[in-house]
TITIRO-746540 format. One record per residue (C-alpha): residue number from 0; x, y, z; residue in three letters. Coordinates in nm, 3 decimals. Layout:
<rs>
{r NUM, {X, Y, Z}, 'ALA'},
...
</rs>
This chain:
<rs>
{r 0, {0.000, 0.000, 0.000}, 'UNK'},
{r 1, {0.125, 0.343, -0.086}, 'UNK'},
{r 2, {0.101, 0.644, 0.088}, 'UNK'},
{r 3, {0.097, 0.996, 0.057}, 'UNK'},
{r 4, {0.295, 1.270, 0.251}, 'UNK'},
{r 5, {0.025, 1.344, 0.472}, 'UNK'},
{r 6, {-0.087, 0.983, 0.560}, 'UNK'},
{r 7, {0.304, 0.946, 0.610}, 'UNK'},
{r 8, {0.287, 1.274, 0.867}, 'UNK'},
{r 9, {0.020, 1.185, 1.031}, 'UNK'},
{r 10, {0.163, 0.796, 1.136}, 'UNK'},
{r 11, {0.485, 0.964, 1.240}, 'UNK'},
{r 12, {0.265, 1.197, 1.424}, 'UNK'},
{r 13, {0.074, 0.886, 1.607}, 'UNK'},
{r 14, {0.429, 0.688, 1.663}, 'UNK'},
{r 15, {0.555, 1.012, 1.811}, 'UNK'},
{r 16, {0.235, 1.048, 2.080}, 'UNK'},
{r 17, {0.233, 0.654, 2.134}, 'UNK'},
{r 18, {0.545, 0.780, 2.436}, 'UNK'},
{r 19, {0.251, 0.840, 2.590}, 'UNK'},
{r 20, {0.379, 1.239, 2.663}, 'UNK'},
{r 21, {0.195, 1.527, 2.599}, 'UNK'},
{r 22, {0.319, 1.796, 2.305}, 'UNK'},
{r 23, {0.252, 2.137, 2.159}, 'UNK'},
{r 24, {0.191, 2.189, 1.781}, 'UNK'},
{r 25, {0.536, 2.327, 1.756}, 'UNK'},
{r 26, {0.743, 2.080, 1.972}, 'UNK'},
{r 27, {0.514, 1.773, 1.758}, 'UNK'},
{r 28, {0.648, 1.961, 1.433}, 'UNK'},
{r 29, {0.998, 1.933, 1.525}, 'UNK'},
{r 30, {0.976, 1.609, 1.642}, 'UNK'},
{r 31, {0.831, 1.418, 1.323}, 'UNK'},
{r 32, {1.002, 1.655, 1.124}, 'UNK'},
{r 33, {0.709, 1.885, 0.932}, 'UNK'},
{r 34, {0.596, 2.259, 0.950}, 'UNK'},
{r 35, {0.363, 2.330, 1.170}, 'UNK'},
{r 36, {0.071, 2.385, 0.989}, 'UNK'},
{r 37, {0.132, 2.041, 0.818}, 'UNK'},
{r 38, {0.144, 1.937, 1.177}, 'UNK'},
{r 39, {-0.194, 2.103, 1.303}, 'UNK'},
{r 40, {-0.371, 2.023, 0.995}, 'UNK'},
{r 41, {-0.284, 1.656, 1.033}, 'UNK'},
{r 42, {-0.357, 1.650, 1.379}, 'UNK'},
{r 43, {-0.710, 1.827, 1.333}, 'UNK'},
{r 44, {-0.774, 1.538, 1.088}, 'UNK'},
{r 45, {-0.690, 1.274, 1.340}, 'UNK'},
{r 46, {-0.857, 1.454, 1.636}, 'UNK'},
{r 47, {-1.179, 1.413, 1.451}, 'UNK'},
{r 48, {-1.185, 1.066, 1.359}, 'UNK'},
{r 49, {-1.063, 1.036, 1.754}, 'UNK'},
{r 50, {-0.729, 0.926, 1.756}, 'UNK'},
{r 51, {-0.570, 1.163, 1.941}, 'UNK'},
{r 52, {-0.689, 1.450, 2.175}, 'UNK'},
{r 53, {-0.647, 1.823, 2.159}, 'UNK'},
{r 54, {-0.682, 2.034, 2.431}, 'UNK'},
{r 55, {-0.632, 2.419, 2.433}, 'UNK'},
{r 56, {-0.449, 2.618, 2.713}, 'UNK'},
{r 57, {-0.577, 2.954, 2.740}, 'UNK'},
{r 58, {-0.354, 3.279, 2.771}, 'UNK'},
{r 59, {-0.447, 3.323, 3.115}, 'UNK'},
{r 60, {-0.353, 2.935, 3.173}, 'UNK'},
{r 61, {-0.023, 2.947, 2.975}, 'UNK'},
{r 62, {0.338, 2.999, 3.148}, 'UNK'},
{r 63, {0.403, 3.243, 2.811}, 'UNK'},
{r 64, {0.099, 3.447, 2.853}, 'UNK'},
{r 65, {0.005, 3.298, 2.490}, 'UNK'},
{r 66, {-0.279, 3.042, 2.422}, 'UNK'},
{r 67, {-0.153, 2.682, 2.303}, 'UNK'},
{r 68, {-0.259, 2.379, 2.217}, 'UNK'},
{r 69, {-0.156, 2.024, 2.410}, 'UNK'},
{r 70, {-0.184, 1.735, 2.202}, 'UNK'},
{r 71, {-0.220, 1.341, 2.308}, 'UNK'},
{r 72, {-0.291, 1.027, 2.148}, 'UNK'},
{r 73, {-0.608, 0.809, 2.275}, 'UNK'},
{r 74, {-0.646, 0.469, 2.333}, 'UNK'},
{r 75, {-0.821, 0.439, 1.991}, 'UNK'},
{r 76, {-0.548, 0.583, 1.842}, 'UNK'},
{r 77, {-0.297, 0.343, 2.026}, 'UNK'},
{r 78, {-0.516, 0.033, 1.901}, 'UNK'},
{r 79, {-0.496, 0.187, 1.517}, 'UNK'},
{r 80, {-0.117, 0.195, 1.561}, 'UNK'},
{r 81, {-0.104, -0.180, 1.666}, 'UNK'},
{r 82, {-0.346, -0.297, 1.369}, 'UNK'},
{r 83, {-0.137, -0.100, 1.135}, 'UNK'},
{r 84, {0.157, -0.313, 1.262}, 'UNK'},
{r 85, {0.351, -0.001, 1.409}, 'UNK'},
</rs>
């Protein structure tokens, strides 16, 4: 089976979360190696279909004063991993 850059992004993306931490946008985008917006857009994707959970920190919540976004996978997203032999 072939796949595209994206489908490619957004199973690095899953692999990445599987450590079971918790990431930004920005530290997820350095991590598998994409931009960020590749990143978010992937993860919006996934976050839908409800493999992986997105949370947003506020201004007034966040250390920096800026809002941000905390990104996990879910246990669905752990058992898509594992079919997909990853």
């Amino acid at each position: 089976m072939e796949f595209n850059i994206n489908d490619e992004i957004k199973l690095r993306v899953l692999k990445k979360l599987s450590d079971g931490k918790i990431y930004s946008f920005y530290m997820l985008a350095k991590e598998v190696e994409a931009n960020n917006t590749t990143v978010k857009k992937n993860c919006n994707f996934l976050h839908k279909i409800g493999l992986i959970e997105i949370n947003k920190v506020t201004a007034g919540e966040s250390a920096s004063g800026r809002p941000s976004y905390r990104v996990k996978i879910t246990p669905e997203g752990i058992k898509a991993l594992k079919h997909a032999g990853l």
